[in-house]
C-alpha positions in Angstrom: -62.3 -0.1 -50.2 -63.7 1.9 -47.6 -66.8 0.1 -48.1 -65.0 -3.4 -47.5 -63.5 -2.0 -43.9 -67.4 -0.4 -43.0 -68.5 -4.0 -43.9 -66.3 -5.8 -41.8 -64.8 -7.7 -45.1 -60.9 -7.5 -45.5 -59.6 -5.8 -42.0 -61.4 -8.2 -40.1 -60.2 -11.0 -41.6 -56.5 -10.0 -41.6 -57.3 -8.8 -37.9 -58.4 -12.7 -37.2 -55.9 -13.8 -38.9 -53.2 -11.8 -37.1 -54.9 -13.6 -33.9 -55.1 -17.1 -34.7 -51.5 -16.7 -36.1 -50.4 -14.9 -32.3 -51.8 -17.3 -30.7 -49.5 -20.5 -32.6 -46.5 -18.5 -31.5 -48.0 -18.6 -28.1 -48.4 -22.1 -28.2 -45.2 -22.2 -29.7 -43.1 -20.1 -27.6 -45.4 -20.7 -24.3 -42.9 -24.1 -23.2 -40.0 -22.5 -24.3 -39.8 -19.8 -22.4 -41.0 -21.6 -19.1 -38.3 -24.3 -20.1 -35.9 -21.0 -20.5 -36.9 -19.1 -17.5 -36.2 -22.9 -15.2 -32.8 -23.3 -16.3 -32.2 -19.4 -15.5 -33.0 -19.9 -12.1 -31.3 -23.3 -11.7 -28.2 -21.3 -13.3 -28.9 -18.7 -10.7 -29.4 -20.5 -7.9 -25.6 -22.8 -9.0 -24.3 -19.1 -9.3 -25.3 -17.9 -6.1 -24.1 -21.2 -4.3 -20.7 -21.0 -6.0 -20.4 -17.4 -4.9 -21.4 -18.0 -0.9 -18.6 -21.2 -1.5 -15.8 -19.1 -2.7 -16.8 -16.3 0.0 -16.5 -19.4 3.1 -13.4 -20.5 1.2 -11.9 -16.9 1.0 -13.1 -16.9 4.7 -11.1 -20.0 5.8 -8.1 -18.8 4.1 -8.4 -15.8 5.6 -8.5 -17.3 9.2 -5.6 -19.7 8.4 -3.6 -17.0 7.4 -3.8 -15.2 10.5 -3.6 -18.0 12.8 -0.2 -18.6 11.0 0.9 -15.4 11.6 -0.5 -15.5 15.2 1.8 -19.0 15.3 4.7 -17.3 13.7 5.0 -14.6 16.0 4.3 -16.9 18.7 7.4 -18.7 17.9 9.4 -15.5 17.0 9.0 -14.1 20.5 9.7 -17.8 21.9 12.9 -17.6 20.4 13.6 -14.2 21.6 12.1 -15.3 25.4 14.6 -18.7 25.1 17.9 -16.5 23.4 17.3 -13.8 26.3 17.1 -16.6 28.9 20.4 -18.2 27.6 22.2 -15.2 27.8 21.2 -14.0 30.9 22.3 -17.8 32.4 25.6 -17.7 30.8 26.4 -14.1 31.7 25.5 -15.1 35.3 27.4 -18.0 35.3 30.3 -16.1 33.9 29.9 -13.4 36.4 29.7 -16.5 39.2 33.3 -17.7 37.7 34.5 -14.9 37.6 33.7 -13.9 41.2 35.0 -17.8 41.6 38.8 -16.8 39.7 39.0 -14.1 42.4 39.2 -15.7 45.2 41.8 -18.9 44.0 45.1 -18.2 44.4 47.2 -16.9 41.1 49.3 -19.6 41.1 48.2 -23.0 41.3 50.7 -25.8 42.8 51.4 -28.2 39.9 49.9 -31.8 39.7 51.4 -34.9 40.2 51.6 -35.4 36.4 53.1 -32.0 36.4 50.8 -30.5 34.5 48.9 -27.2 36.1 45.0 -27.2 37.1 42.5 -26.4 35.0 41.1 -22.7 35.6 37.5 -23.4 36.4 36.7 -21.1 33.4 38.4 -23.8 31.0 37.0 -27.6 32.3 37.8 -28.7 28.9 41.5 -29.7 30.2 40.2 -31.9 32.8 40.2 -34.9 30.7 43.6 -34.0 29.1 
């Protein structure tokens, strides 16, 4: 046997063998693999583009979020601002009528329909 690998006879043949056989699978796997390795990067590249989509949406929601609460406080303090504004008005009016009761007489005359006045604090008997 020894003789047959110092010759060149048996090794070298399965060696060449082993070769030609490598490269079929090359040939073989060769279009594959390019054909594999394309529809990795196209799945990539739809990954990647889905990601920066969902980060923009995120992004908008984010935005609209605080601008809604920006809106909402807005309209909390307006509410506050047009409460405060009422108050103050009525309790200056009230202090005006007051101010107003204090210097009509106690005693109003009586009408011609006999019925008394109305105090200006109560204007709802007018049309009585």
């Amino acid at each position: 046997m020894a003789s047959g690998i110092a010759a060149g006879g048996g090794w070298s043949r399965q060696a060449h063998e082993e070769t030609r056989a490598a490269g079929r699978d090359t040939a073989f796997w060769a279009p594959r693999i390019a054909d594999a390795q394309f529809l990795v990067a196209a799945l990539r590249e739809e990954y990647l583009a889905k990601r920066v989509e969902r980060r923009q949406a995120d992004t908008l929601i984010q935005e609209a979020e605080a601008q809604d609460a920006v809106e909402s406080s807005r309209r909390t303090q307006q509410g506050l601002d047009d409460w405060y504004g009422n108050w103050l008005h009525r309790a200056e009016a009230e202090a005006g009528a007051a101010k107003a009761e204090t210097s009509l007489p106690m005693r109003l005359a009586p009408s011609r329909e006999g019925k008394e006045l109305p105090s200006p604090g109560n204007l709802s008997e007018i049309g009585d």
